[in-house]
N, CA, C and O atoms as a GROMACS GRO file, in nm:
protein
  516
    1UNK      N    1  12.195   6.241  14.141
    1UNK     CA    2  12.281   6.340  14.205
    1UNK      C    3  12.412   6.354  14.128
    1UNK      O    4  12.446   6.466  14.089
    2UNK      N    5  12.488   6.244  14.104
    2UNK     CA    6  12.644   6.260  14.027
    2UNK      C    7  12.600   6.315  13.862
    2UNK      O    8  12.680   6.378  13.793
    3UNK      N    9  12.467   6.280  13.819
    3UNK     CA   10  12.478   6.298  13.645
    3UNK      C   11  12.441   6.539  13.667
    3UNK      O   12  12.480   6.633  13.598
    4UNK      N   13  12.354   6.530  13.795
    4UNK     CA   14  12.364   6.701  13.790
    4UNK      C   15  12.493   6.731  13.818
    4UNK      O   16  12.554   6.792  13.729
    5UNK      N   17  12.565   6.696  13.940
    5UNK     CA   18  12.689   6.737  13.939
    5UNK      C   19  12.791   6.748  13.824
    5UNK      O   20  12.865   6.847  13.823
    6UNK      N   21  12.800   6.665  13.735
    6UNK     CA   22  12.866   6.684  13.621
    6UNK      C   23  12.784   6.744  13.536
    6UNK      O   24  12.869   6.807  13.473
    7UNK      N   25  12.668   6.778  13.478
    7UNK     CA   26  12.616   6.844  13.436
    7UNK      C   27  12.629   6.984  13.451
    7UNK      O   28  12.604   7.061  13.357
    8UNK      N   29  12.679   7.036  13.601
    8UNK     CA   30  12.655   7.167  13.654
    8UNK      C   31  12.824   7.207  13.569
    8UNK      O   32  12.843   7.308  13.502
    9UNK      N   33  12.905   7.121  13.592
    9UNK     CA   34  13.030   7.127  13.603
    9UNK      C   35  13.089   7.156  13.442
    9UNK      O   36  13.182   7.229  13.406
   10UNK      N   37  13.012   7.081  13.373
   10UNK     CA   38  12.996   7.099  13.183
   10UNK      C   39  12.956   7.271  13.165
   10UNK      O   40  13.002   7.360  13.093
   11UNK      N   41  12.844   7.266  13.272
   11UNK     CA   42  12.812   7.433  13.204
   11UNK      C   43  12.869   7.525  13.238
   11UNK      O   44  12.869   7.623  13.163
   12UNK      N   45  12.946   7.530  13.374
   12UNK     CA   46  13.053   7.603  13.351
   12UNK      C   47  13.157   7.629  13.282
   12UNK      O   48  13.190   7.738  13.234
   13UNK      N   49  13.233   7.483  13.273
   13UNK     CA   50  13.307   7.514  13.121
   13UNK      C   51  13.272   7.529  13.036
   13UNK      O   52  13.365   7.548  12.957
   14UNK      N   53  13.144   7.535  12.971
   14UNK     CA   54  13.115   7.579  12.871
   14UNK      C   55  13.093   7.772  12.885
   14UNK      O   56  13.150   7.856  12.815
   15UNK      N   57  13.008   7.794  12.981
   15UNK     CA   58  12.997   7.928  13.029
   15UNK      C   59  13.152   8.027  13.030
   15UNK      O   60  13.169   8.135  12.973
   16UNK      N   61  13.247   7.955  13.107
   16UNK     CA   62  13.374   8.021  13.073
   16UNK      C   63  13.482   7.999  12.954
   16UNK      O   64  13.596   8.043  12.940
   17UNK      N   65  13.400   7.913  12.872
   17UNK     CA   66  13.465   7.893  12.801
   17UNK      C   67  13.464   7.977  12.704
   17UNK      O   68  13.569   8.011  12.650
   18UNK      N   69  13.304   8.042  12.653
   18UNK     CA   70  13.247   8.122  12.612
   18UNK      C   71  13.301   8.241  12.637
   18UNK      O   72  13.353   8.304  12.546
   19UNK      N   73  13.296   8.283  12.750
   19UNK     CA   74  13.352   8.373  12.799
   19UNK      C   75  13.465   8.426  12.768
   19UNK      O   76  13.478   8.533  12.708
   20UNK      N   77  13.599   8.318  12.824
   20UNK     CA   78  13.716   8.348  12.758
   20UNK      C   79  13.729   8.373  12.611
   20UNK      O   80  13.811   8.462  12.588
   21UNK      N   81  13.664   8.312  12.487
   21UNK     CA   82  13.645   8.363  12.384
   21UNK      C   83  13.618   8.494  12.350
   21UNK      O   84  13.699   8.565  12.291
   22UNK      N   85  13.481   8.537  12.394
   22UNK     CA   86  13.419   8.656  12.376
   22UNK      C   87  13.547   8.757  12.458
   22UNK      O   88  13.536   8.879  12.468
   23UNK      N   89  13.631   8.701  12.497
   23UNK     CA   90  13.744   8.844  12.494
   23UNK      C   91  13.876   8.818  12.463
   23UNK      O   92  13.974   8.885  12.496
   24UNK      N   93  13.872   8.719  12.399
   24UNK     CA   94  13.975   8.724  12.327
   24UNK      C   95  14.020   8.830  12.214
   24UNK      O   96  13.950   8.874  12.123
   25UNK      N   97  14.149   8.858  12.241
   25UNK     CA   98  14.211   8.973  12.135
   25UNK      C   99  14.267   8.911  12.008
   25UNK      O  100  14.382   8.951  11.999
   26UNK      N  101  14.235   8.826  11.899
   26UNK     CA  102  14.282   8.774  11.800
   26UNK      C  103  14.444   8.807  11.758
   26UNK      O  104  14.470   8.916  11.708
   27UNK      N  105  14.522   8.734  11.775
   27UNK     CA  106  14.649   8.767  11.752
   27UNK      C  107  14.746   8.645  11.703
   27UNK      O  108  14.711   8.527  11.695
   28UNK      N  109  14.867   8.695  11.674
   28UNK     CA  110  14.945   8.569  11.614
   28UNK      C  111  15.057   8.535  11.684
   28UNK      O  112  15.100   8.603  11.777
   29UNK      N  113  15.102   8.443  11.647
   29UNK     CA  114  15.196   8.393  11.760
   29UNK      C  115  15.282   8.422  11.844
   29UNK      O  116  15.322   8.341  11.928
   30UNK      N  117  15.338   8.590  11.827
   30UNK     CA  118  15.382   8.648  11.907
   30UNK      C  119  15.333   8.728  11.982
   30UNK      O  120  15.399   8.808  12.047
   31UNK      N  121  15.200   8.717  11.982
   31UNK     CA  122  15.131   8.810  12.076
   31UNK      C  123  15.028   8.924  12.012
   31UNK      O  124  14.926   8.970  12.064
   32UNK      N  125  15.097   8.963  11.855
   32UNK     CA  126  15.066   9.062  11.807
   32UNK      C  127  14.955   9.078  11.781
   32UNK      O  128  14.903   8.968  11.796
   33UNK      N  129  14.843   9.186  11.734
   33UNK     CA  130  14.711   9.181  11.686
   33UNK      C  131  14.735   9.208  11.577
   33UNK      O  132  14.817   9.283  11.524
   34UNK      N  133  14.605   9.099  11.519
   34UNK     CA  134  14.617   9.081  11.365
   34UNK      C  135  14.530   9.201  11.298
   34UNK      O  136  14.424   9.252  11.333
   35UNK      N  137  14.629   9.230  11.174
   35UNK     CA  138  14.629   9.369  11.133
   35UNK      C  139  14.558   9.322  10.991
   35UNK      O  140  14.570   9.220  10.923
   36UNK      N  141  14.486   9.429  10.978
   36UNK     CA  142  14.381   9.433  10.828
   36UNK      C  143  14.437   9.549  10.768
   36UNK      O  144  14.354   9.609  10.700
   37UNK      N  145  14.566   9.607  10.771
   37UNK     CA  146  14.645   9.718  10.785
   37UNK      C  147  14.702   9.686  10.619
   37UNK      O  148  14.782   9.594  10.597
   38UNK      N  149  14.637   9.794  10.486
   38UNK     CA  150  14.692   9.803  10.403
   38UNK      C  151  14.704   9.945  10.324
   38UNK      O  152  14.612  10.024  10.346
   39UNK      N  153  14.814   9.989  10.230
   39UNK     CA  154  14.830  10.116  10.181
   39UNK      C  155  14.781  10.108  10.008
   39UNK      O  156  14.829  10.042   9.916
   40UNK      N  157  14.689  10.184  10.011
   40UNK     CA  158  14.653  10.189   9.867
   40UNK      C  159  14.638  10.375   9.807
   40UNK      O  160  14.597  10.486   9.844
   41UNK      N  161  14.692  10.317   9.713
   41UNK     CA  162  14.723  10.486   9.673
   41UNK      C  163  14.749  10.591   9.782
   41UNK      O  164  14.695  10.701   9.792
   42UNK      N  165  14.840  10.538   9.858
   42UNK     CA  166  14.898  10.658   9.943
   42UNK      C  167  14.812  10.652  10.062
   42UNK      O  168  14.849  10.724  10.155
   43UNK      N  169  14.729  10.599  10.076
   43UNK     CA  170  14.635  10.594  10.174
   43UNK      C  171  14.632  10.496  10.263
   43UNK      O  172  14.636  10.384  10.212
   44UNK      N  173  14.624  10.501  10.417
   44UNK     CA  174  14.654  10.323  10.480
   44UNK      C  175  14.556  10.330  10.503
   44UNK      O  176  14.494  10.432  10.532
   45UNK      N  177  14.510  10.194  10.495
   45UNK     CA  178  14.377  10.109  10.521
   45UNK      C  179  14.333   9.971  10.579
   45UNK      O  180  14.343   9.853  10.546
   46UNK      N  181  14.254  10.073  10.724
   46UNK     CA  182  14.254   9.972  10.833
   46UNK      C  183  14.142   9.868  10.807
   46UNK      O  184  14.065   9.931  10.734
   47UNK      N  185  14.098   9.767  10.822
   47UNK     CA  186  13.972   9.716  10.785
   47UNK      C  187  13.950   9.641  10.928
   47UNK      O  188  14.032   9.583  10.999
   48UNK      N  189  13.791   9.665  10.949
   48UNK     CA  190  13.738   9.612  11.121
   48UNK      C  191  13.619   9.526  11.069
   48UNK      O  192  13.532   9.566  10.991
   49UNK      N  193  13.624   9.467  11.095
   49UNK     CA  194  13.442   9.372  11.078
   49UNK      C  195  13.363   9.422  11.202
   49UNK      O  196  13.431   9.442  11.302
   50UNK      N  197  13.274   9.438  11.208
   50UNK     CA  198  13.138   9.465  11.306
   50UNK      C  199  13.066   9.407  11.278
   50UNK      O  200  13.021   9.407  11.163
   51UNK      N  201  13.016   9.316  11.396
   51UNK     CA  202  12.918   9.235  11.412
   51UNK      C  203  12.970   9.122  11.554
   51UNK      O  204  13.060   9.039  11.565
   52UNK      N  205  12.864   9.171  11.646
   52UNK     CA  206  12.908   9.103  11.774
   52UNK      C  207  13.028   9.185  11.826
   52UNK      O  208  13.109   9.124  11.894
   53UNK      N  209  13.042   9.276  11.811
   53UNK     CA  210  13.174   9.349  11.879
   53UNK      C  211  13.253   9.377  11.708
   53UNK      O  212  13.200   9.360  11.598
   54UNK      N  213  13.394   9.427  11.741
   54UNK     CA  214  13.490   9.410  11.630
   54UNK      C  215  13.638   9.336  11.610
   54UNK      O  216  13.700   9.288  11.704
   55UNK      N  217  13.669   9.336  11.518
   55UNK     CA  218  13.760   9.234  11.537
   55UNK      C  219  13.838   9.283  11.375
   55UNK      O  220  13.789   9.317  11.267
   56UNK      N  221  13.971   9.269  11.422
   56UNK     CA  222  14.040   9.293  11.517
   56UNK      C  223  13.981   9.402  11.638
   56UNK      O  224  13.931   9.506  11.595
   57UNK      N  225  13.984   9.385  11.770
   57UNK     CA  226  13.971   9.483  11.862
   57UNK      C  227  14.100   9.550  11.877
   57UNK      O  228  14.102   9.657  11.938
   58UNK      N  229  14.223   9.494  11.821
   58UNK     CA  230  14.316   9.617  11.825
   58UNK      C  231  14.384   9.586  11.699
   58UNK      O  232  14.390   9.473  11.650
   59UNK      N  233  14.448   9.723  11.635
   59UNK     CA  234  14.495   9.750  11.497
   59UNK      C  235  14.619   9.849  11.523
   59UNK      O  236  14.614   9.953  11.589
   60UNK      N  237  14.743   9.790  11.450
   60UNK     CA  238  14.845   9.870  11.443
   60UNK      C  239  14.874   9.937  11.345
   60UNK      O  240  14.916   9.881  11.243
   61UNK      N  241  14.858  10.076  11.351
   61UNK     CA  242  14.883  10.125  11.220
   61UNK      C  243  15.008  10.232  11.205
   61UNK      O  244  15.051  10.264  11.316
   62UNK      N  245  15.056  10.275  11.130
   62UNK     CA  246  15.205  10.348  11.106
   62UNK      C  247  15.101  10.506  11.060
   62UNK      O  248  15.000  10.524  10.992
   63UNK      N  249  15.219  10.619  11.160
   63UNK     CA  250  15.122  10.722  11.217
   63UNK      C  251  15.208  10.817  11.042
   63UNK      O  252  15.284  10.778  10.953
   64UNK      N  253  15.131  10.959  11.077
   64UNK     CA  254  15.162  11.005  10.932
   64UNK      C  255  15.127  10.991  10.812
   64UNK      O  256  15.180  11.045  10.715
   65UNK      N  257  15.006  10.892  10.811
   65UNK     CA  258  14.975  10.867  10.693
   65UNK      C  259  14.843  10.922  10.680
   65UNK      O  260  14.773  10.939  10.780
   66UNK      N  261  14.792  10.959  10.533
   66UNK     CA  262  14.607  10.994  10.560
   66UNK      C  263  14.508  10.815  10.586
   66UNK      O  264  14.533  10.725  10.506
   67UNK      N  265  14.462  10.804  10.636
   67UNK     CA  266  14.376  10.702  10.729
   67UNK      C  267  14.274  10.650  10.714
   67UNK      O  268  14.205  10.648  10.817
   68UNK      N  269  14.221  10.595  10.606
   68UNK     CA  270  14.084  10.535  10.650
   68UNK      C  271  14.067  10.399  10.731
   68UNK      O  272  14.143  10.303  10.742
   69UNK      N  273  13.934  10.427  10.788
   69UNK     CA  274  13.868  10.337  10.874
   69UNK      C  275  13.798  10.232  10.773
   69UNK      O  276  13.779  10.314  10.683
   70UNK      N  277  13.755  10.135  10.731
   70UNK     CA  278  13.665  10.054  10.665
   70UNK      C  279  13.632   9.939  10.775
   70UNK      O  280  13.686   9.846  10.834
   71UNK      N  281  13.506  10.009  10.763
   71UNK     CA  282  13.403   9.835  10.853
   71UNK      C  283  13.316   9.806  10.741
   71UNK      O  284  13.264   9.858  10.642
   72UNK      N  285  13.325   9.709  10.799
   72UNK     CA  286  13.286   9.577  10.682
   72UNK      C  287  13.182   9.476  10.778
   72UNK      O  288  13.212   9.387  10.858
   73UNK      N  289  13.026   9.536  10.728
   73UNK     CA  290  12.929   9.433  10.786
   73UNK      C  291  12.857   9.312  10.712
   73UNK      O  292  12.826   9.335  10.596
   74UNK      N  293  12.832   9.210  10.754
   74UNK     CA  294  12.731   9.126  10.701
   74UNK      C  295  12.651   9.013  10.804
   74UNK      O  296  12.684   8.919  10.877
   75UNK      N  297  12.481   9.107  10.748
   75UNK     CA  298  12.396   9.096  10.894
   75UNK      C  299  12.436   9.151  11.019
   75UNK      O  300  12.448   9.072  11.112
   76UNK      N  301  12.453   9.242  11.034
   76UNK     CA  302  12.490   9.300  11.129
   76UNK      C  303  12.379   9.389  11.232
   76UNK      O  304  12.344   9.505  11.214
   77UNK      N  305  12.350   9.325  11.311
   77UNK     CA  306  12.201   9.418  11.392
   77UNK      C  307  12.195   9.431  11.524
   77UNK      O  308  12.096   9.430  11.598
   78UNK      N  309  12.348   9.447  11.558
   78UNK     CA  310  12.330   9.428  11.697
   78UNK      C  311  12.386   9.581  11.706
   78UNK      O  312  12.377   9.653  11.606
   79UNK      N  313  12.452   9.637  11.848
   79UNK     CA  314  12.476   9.769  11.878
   79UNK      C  315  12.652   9.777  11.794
   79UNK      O  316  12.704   9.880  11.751
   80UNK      N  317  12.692   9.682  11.791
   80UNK     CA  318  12.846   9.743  11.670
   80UNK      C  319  12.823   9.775  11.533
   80UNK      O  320  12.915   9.781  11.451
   81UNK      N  321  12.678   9.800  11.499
   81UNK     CA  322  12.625   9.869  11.388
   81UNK      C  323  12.641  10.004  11.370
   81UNK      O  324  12.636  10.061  11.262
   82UNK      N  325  12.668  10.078  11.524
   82UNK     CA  326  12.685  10.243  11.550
   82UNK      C  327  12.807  10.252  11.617
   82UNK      O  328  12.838  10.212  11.730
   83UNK      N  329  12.884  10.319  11.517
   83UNK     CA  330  13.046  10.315  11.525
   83UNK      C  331  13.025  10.480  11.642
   83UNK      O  332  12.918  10.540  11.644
   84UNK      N  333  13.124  10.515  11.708
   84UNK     CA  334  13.168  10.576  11.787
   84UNK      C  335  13.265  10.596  11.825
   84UNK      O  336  13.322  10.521  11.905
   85UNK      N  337  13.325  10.729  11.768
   85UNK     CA  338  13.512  10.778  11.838
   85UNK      C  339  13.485  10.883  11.911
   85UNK      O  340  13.482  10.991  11.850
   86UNK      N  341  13.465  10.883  12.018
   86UNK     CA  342  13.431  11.044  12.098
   86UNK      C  343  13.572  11.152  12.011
   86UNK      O  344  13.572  11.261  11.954
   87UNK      N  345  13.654  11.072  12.036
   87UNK     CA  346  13.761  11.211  12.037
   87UNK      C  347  13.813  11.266  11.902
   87UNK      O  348  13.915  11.335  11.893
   88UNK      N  349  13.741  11.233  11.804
   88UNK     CA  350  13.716  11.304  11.713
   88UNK      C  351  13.545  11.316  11.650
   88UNK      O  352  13.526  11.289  11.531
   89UNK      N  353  13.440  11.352  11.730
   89UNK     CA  354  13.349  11.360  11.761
   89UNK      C  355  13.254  11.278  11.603
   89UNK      O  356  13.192  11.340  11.516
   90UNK      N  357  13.271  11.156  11.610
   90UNK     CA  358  13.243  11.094  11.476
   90UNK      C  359  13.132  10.989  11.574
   90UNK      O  360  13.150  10.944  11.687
   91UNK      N  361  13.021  10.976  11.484
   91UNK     CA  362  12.932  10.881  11.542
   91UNK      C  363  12.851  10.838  11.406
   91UNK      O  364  12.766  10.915  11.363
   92UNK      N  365  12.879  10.710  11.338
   92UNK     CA  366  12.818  10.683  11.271
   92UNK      C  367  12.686  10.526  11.255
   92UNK      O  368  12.664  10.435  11.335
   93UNK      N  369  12.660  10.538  11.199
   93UNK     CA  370  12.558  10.416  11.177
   93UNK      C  371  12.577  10.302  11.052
   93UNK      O  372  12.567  10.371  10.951
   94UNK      N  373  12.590  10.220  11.027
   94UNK     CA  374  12.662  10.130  10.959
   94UNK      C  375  12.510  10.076  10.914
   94UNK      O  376  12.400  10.085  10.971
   95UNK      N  377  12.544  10.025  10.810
   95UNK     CA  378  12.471   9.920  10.704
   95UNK      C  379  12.449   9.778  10.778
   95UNK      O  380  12.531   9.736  10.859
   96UNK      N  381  12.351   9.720  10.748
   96UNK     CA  382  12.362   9.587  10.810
   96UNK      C  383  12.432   9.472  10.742
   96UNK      O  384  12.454   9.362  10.792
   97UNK      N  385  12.465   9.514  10.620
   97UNK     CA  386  12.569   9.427  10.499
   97UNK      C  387  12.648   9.554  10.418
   97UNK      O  388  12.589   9.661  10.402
   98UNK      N  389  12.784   9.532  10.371
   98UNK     CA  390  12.856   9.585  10.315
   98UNK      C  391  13.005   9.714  10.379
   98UNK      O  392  13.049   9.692  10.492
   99UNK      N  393  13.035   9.774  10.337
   99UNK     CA  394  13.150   9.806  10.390
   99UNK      C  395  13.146  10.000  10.375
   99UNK      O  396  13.120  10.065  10.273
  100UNK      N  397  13.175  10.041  10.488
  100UNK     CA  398  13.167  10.181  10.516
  100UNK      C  399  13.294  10.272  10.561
  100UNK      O  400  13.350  10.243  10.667
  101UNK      N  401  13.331  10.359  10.498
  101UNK     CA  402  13.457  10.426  10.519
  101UNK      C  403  13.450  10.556  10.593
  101UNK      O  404  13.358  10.636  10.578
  102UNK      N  405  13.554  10.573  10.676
  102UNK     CA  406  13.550  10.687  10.811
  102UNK      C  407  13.719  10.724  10.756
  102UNK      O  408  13.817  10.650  10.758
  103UNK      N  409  13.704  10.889  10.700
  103UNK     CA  410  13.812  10.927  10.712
  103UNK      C  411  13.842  10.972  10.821
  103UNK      O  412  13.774  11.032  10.904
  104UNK      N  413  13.985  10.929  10.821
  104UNK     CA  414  14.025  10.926  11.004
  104UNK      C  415  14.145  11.099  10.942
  104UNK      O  416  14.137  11.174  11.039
  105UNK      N  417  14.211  11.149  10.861
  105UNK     CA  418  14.265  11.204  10.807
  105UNK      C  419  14.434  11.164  10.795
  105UNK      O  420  14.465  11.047  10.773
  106UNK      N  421  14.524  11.255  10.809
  106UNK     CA  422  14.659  11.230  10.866
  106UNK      C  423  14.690  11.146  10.987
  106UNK      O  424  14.708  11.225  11.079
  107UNK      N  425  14.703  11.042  11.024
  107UNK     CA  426  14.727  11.006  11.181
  107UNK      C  427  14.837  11.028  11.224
  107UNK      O  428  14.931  10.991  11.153
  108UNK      N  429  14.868  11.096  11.358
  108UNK     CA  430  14.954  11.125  11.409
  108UNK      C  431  15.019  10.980  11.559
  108UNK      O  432  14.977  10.865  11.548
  109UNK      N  433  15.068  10.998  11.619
  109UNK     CA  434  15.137  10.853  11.717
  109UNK      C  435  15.029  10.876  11.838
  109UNK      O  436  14.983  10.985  11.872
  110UNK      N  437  15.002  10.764  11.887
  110UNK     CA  438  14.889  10.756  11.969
  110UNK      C  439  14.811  10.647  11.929
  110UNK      O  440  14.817  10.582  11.825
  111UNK      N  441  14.722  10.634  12.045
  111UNK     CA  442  14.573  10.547  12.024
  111UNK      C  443  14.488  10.642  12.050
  111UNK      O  444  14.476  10.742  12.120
  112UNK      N  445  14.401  10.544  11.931
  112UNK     CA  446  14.251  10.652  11.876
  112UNK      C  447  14.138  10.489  11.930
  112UNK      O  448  14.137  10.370  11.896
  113UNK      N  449  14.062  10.571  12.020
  113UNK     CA  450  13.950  10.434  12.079
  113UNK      C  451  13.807  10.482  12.026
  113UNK      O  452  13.754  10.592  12.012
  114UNK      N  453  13.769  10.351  12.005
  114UNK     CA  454  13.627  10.351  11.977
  114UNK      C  455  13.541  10.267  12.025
  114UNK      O  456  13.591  10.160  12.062
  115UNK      N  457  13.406  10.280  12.039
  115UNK     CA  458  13.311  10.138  12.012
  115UNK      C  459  13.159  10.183  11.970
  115UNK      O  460  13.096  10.286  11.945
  116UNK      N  461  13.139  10.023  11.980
  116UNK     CA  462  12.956  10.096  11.954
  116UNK      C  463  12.922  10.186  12.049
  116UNK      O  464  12.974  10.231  12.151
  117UNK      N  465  12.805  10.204  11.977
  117UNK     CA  466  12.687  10.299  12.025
  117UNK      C  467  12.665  10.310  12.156
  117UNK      O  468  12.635  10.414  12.215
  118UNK      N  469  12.686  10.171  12.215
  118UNK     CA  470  12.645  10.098  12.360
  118UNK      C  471  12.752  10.144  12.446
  118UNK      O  472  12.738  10.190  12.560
  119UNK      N  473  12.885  10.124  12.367
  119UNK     CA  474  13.005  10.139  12.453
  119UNK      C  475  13.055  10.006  12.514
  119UNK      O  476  13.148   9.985  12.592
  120UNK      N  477  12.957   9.912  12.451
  120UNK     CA  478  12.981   9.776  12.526
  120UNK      C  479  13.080   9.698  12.476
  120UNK      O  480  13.147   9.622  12.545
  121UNK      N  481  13.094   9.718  12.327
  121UNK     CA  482  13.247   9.674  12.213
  121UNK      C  483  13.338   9.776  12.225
  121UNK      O  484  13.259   9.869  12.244
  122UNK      N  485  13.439   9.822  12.227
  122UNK     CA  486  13.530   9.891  12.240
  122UNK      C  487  13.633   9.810  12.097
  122UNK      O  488  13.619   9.696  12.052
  123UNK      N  489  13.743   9.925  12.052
  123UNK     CA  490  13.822   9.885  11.979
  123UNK      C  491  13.954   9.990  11.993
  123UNK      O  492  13.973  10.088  12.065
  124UNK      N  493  14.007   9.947  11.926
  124UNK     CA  494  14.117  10.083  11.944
  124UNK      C  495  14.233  10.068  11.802
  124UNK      O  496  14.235   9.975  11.722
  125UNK      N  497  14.294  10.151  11.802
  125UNK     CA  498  14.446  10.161  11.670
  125UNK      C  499  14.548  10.248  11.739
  125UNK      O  500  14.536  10.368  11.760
  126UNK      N  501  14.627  10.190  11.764
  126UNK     CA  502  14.739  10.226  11.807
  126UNK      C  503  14.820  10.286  11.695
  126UNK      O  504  14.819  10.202  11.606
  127UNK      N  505  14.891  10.396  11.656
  127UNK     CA  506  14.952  10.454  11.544
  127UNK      C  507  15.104  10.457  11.596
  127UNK      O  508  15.135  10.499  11.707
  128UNK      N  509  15.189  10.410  11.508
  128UNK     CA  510  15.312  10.418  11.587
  128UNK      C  511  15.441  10.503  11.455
  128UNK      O  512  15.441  10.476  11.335
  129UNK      N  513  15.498  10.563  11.495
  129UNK     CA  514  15.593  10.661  11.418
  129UNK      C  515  15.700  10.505  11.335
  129UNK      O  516  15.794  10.529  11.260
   0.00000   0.00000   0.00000
């Protein structure tokens, strides 16, 4: 009876432990989300990994600039393989290894949301002036 009781009690923390992970927002010590946020030839460039969701799930980027998106897969076969921004009616399908670019164009201030295919990963970029 006491070795199930602690047994039961392990898999919950493990179950929420899991849990709390799988939504964790990756960030640094002040809170911030960690940015894959770089400018090359005039161009800023966000970079997302897909696979199991994305990550960073949130990205700060500086608005006004022309925009690419780059996801970056390896083995990737789950539903964050099919990228999705309704509101600029973009729906793409990703590679199961290697890295794929979404011109996003000029970004203006706002958040631009996305996720898979499923809708079950969500991500977003916040653009700030």
């Amino acid at each position: 009876m006491k070795s199930t009781v602690i047994s039961i009690i392990i898999a919950i923390a493990l179950v929420g432990g899991a849990f709390l992970l799988a939504q964790t927002n990756f960030s640094d010590k002040s809170g911030a989300p960690i940015n894959s946020v770089s400018v090359v030839d005039g161009k800023q460039i966000i970079e997302i990994r897909a696979r199991g969701g994305y990550q960073p799930r949130k990205s700060v980027a500086k608005s006004g600039l022309p925009t690419i998106l780059r996801f970056s897969t390896n083995g990737t076969f789950d539903c964050s393989a099919s990228v999705r921004i309704p509101s600029m009616g973009i729906s793409k399908l990703l590679q199961s290894s290697g890295s794929f670019d979404i011109n996003l164009g000029t970004s203006t201030s706002g958040i631009l949301r996305g996720s898979c295919g499923m809708g079950m990963y969500p991500f977003e970029i916040e653009f700030q002036d």
